[in-house]
C-alpha positions in Angstrom: -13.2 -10.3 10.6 -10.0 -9.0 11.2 -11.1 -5.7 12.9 -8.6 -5.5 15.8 -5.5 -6.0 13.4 -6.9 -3.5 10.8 -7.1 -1.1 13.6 -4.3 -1.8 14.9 -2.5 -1.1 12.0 -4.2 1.8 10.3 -4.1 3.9 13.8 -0.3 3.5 14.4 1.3 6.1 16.1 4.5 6.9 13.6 6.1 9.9 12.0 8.1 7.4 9.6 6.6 7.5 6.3 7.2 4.3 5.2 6.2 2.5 8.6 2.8 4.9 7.6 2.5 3.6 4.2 3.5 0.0 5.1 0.3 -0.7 7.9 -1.5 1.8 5.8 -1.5 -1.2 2.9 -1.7 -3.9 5.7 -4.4 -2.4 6.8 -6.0 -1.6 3.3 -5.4 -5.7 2.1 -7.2 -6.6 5.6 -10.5 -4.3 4.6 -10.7 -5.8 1.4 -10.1 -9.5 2.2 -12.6 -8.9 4.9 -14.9 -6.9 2.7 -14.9 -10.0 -0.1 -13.3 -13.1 0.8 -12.5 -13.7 -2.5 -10.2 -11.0 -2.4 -8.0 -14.2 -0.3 -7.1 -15.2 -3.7 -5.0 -12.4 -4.7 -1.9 -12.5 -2.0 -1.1 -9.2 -1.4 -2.1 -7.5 -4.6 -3.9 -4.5 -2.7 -4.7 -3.0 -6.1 -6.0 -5.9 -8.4 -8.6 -6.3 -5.4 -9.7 -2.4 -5.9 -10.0 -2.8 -9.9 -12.3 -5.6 -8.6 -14.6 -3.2 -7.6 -14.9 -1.7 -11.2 -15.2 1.3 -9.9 -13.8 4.3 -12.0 -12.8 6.2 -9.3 -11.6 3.4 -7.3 -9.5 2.4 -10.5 -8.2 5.6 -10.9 -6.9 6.0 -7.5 -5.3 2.5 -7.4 -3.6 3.4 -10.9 -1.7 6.5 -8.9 -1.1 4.3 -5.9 0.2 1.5 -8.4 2.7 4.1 -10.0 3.5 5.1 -6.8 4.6 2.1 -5.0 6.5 1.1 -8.6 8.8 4.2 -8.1 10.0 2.5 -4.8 13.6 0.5 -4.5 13.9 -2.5 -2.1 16.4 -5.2 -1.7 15.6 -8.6 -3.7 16.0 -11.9 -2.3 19.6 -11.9 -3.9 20.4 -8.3 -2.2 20.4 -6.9 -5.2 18.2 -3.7 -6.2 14.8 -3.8 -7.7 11.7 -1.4 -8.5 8.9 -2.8 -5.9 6.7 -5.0 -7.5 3.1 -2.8 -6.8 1.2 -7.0 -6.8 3.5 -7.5 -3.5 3.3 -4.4 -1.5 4.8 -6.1 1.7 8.6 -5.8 -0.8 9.1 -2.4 1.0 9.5 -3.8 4.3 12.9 -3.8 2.2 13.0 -0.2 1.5 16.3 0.9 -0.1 16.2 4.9 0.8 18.5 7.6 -0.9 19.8 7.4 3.3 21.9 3.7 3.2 21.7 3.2 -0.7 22.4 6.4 -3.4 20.2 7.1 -5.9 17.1 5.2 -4.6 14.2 5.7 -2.9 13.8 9.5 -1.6 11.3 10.6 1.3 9.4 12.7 -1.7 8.8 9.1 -3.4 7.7 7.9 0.1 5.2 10.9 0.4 4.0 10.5 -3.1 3.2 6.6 -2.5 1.4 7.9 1.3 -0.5 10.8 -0.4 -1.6 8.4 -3.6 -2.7 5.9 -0.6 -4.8 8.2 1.5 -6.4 9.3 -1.5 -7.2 6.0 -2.2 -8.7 5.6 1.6 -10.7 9.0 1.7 -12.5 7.5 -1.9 -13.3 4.3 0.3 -14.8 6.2 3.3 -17.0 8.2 0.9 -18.3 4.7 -0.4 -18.7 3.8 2.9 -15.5 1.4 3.7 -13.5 1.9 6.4 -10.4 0.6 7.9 -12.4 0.4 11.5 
């Protein structure tokens, strides 16, 4: 079990949205990889391991956080822009923000991913999953 990691990263102390939603997801993949090893086999694909679940509420939730995250710019390997790719979360550590780079990610798409991700986590503590 990964429990120190997945506490260390879902209690960080940050007022930076994206360093929130970044170990928010860290933390989220280590849950579910610990929760079902078999989740191992999906990289970093936080929401194919949800939908795993079949779980319509579950689904639901991921489907928000899914659009979310896609409504994010990073940096490619080649520099150049591109959407996030929601089955690689850890892309944002790439973050292109409406700060550096016009016309791309703004702190209300940061919020939206966040909000769409605690959602996501309240629906898991209700079921009884926790981060910790």
């Amino acid at each position: 079990m990964h429990q120190h990691n997945r506490a260390a990263f879902f209690n960080v102390d940050g007022s930076a949205s994206l360093l929130r939603l970044y170990v928010r997801l860290v933390a989220l993949e280590l849950t579910l990889k610990d929760d079902d090893s078999t989740n191992y086999a999906e990289g970093h694909d936080v929401i194919e391991m949800v939908n795993k679940r079949s779980d319509p509420a579950l689904t639901s939730l991921a489907t928000a956080l899914d659009t979310t995250l896609r409504k994010l710019w990073c940096s490619h390997r080649d520099g150049t822009p591109r959407q996030v790719n929601s089955k690689k979360y850890p892309d944002i550590r790439y973050l292109r923000h409406e700060f550096d780079y016009t016309g791309t990610t703004t702190d209300t798409d940061l919020m939206a991913a966040l909000d769409a991700l605690e959602s996501l986590w309240e629906e898991f503590r209700k079921k009884g999953l926790k981060a910790c």
